[in-house]
C-alpha positions in Angstrom: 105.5 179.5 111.4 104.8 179.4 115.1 102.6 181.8 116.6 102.5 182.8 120.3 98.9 182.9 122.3 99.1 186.7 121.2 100.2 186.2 117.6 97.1 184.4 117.4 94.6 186.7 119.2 96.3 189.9 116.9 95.8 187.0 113.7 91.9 186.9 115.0 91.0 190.2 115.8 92.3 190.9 111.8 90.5 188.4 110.5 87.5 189.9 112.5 88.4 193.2 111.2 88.4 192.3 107.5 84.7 191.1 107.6 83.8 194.4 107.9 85.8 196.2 105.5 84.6 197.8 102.1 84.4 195.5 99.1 88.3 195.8 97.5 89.5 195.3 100.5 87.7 191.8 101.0 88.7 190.6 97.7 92.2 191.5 98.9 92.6 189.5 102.0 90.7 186.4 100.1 93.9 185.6 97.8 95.9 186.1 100.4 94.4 183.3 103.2 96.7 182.9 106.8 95.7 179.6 108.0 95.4 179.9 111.8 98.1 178.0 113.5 96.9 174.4 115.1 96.4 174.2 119.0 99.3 173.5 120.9 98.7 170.1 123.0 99.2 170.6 126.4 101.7 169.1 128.4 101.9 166.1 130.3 102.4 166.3 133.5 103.4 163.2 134.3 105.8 162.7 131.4 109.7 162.6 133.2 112.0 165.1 132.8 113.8 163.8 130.1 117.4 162.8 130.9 116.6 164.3 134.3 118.7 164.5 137.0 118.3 163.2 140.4 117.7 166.8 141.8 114.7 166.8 138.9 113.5 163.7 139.3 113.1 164.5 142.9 111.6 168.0 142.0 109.2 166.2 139.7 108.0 163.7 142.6 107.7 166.6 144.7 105.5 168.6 142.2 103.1 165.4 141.6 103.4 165.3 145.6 102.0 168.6 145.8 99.2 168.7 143.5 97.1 165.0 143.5 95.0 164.6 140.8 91.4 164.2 141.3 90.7 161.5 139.2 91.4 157.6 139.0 92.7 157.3 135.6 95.1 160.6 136.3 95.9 159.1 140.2 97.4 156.3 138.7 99.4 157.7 135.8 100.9 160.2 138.7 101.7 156.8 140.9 102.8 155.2 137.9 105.2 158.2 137.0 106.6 158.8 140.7 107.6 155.4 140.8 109.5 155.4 137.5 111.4 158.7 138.6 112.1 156.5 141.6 113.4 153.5 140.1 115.5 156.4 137.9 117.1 158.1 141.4 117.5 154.7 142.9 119.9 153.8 139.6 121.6 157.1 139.6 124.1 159.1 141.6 121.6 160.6 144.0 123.3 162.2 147.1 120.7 160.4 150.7 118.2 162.8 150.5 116.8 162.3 147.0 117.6 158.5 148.0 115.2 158.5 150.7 112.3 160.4 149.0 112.6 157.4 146.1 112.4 155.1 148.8 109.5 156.6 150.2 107.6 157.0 147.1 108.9 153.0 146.5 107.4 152.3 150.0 103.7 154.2 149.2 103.2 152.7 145.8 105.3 149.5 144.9 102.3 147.2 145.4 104.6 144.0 145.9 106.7 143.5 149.0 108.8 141.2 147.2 110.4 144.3 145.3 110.4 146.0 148.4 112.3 143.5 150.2 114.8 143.5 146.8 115.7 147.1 146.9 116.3 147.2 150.9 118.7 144.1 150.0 120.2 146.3 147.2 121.0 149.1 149.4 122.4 146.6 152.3 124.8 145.2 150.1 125.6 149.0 148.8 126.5 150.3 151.9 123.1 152.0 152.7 122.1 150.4 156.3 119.7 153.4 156.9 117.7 153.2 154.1 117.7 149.2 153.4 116.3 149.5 157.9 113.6 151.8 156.5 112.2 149.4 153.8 112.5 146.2 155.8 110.6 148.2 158.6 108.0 149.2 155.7 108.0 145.4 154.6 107.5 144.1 158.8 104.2 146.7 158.7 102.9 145.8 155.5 103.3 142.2 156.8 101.8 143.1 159.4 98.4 144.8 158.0 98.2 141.2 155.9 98.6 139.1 159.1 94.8 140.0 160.4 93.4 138.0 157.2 92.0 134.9 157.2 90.5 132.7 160.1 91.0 134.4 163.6 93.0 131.5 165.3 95.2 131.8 161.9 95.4 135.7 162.6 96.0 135.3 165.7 99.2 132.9 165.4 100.7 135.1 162.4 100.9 138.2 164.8 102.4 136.7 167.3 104.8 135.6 164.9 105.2 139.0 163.5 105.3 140.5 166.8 108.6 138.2 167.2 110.3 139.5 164.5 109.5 143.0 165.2 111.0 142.9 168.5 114.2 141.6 166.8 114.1 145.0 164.9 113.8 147.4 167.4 116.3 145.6 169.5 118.8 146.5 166.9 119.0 150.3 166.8 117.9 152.3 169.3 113.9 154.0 167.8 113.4 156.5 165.9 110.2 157.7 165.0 110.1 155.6 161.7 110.2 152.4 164.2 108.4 153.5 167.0 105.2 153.8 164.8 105.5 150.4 163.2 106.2 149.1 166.9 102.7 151.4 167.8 100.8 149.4 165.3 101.5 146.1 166.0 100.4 147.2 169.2 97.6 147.9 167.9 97.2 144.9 165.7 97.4 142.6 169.3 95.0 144.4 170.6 92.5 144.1 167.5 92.8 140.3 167.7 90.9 139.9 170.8 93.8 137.9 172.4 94.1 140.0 175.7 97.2 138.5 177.1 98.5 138.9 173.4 97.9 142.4 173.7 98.8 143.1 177.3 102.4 141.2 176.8 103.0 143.4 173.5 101.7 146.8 175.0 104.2 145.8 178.1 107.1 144.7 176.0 107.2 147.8 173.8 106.3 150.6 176.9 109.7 149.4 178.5 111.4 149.9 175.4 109.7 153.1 174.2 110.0 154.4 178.0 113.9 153.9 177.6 114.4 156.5 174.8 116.2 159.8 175.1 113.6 161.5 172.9 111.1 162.4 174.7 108.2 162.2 172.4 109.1 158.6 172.1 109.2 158.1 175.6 105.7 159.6 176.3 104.3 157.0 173.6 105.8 154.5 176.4 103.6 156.1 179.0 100.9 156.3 176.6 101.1 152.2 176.2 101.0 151.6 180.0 98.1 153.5 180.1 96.9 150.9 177.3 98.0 148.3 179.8 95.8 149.8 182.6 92.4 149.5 180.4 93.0 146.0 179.0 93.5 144.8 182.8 90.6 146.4 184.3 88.2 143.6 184.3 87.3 143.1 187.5 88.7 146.1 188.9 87.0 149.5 189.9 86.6 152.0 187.2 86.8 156.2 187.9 85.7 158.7 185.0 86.0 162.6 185.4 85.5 165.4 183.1 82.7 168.0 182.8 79.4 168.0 181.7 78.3 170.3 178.1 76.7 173.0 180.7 80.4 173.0 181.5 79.7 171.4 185.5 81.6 168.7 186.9 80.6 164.9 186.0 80.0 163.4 189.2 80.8 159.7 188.7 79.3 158.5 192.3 76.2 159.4 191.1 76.3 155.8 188.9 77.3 153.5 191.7 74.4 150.6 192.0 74.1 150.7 187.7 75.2 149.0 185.0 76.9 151.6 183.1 78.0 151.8 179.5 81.2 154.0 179.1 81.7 154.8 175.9 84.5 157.0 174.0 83.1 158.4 171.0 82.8 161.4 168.7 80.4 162.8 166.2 83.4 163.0 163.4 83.6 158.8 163.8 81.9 156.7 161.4 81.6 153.6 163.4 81.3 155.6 166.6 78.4 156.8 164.6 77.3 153.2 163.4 76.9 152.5 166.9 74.5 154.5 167.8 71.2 152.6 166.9 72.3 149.9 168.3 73.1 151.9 172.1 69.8 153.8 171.5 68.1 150.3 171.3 70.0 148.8 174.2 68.7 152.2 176.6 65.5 151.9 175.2 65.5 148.3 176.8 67.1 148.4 179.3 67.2 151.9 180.9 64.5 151.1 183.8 66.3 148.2 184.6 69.1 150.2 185.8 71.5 150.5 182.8 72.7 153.8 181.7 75.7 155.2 179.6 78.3 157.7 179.6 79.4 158.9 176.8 82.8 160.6 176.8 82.8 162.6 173.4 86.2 163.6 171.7 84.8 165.9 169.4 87.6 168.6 169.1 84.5 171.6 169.0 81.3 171.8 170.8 79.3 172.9 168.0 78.8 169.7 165.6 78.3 167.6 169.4 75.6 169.6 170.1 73.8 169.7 167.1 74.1 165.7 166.7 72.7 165.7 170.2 70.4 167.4 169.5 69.5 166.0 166.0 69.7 162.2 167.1 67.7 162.7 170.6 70.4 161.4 172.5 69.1 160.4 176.1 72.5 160.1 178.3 74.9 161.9 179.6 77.8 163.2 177.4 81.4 164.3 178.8 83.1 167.0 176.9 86.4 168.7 177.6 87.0 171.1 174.9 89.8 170.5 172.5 89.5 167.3 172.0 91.3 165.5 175.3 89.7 164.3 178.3 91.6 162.9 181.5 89.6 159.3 181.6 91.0 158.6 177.9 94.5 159.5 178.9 94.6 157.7 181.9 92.7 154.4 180.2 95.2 154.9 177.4 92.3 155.4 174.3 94.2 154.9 171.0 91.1 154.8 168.8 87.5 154.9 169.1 84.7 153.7 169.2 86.3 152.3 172.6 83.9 151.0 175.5 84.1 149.7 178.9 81.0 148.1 180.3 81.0 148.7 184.2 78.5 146.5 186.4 76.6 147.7 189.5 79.1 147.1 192.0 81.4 149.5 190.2 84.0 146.7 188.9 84.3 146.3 185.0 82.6 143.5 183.6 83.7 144.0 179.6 85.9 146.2 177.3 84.6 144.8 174.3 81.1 145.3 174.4 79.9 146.5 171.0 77.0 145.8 168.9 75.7 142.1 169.8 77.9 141.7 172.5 76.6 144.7 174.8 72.9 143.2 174.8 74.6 139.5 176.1 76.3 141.4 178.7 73.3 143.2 179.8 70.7 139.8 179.7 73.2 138.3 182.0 73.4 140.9 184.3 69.9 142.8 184.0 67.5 139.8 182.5 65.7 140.0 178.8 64.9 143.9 179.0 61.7 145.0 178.2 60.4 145.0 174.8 60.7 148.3 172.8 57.6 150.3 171.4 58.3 149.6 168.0 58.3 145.9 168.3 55.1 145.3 170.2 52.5 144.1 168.2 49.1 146.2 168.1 46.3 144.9 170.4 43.9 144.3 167.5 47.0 141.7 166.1 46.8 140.1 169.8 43.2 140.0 169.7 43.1 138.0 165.9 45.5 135.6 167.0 43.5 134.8 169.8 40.7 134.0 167.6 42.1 132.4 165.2 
């Protein structure tokens, strides 16, 4: 017989009851035992709805949407799950909506592109232009993330290929915001293979064709990759950086003219921003009294984790803060991502844009010398003095 969760707390509580009660009455309830009902098994829930719908199947991927497991061995049964209710919606009579979120779910979790590139055939041949556009956009970016493997002249040669073909796309419909962000990232991916001209041509290409759109949230992201264009080209050129100063003054940039200067576009919520700073406190350390200094233009969206990493990490330069997050040199130098740096010689002209880690202390021997040993490398006098004996 079943028993609800209060059938059995009432069963309990008279079981309880009976322990207690005078001798007959013991005796009583012992040739009469009530077995307590088993434990109910609880659900699964990542099991399909069976014989679901579309409209449940899409309710049941927007429920495991909702609530992520914590877990590993659960995250994968949930991705496992999703992408069976997809393969279910994709086979039924789903109406575009429930279409699309399969197709999304296909796009997060199918770990081949092949299949990808199969099921945005599938809907081609079925009519579906829209949503077979989405997945061969999804297939270009995952193409795309793949193409930076492998040698860099072999990375190199794959994105421009890539590049190519993604041109072709966006050429064939006019963006949306599905396209302009895979368009954005091969940007990005141009300018990550160190190929300047690579980069410049792309971010140029894709401004005139982002700046062309009617929507105008697309057509800012063209101004935003002209700005891109602006930094990449400024080797050579003159520099200007504004903003205030943490004691909320104004940064007076003038003040640098005659040093090798360091800009660099940080904050404290960037790992390798973070990484990075060892490495910059070494390079002041060496080569501060030779005239280098650095400017660091934090993008730290409050001033109170700034300040306190400031303060924590004994940060010698200057730091630029505009609350909320922004700050006019970014925007006007077109700063995607960070860490982001622009070494600036003493004449004011930018001598680098890609001086990180080793790179910034070969820049600085060939324009300041060898820098002066630090503290912590000199060796001890009495060290000097046993050498010499010896």
């Amino acid at each position: 017989m079943f028993h609800s969760p209060c059938d059995r707390w009432l069963l309990s509580f008279f079981f309880s009851a009976a322990l207690v009660l005078p001798g007959p009455v013991l005796a009583q309830e012992k040739k009469e035992p009530v077995e307590e009902p088993a434990a109910e098994e609880p659900a699964d829930p990542y099991a399909l709805p069976e014989d679901g719908t579309p409209a449940e199947l899409a309710e049941f991927i927007q429920k495991v949407l909702s609530n992520p497991p914590q877990d590993a061995e659960a995250r994968m049964k949930a991705m496992q799950a999703m992408l069976d209710a997809a393969d279910k919606i994709v086979d039924a009579k789903a109406d575009d909506n429930q279409l699309r979120m399969a197709v999304r779910v296909k796009m997060m979790f199918t770990r081949e592109t092949k299949q990808l590139d199969a099921l945005a055939e599938k809907f081609r041949k079925a009519g579906k232009p829209k949503l077979a556009r989405l997945l061969r956009g999804a297939v270009l970016g995952r193409r795309l993330s793949e193409s930076m493997r492998g040698p860099r002249e072999d990375a190199v040669k794959n994105v421009k290929k890539l590049i190519g073909e993604i041109k072709a796309f966006l050429a064939e419909e006019p963006l949306d915001h599905e396209t302009a962000g895979l368009a954005m990232n091969a940007a990005r991916v141009a300018e990550m293979t160190g190929d300047t001209p690579l980069a410049v041509d792309t971010y140029t290409a894709f401004a005139k064709i982002f700046s062309a759109s009617d929507n105008p949230q697309i057509a800012a992201m063209g101004k935003s990759m002209e700005d891109v264009v602006r930094r990449l080209t400024l080797v050579g050129k003159q520099m200007k950086v504004e903003g205030k100063l943490l004691d909320g003054k104004e940064f007076d940039w003038a003040k640098y003219r005659g040093k090798v200067v360091l800009v660099d576009f940080w904050a404290t919520w960037c790992g390798p921003c973070v990484a990075e700073v060892p490495n910059l406190l070494k390079a002041y350390e060496q080569y501060h009294d030779l005239g280098f200094d650095i400017v660091g233009i934090s993008l730290d969206r409050s001033r109170e984790p700034l300040e306190r990493f400031i303060e924590e990490r004994k940060i010698p330069w200057t730091i630029v803060f505009d609350e909320g997050g922004r700050n006019a040199t970014a925007d006007y130098y077109g700063v995607m991502g960070i860490p982001t740096v622009i070494l600036v010689g003493a004449d004011g002209k930018v001598v680098s844009t890609r001086a990180r880690g080793p790179a910034l202390f070969e820049e600085l021997k060939k324009l300041l010398g060898p820098g002066k040993v630090p503290d912590t490398e000199k060796k001890p006098d009495t060290e000097k003095k046993a050498g010499a004996d010896r």
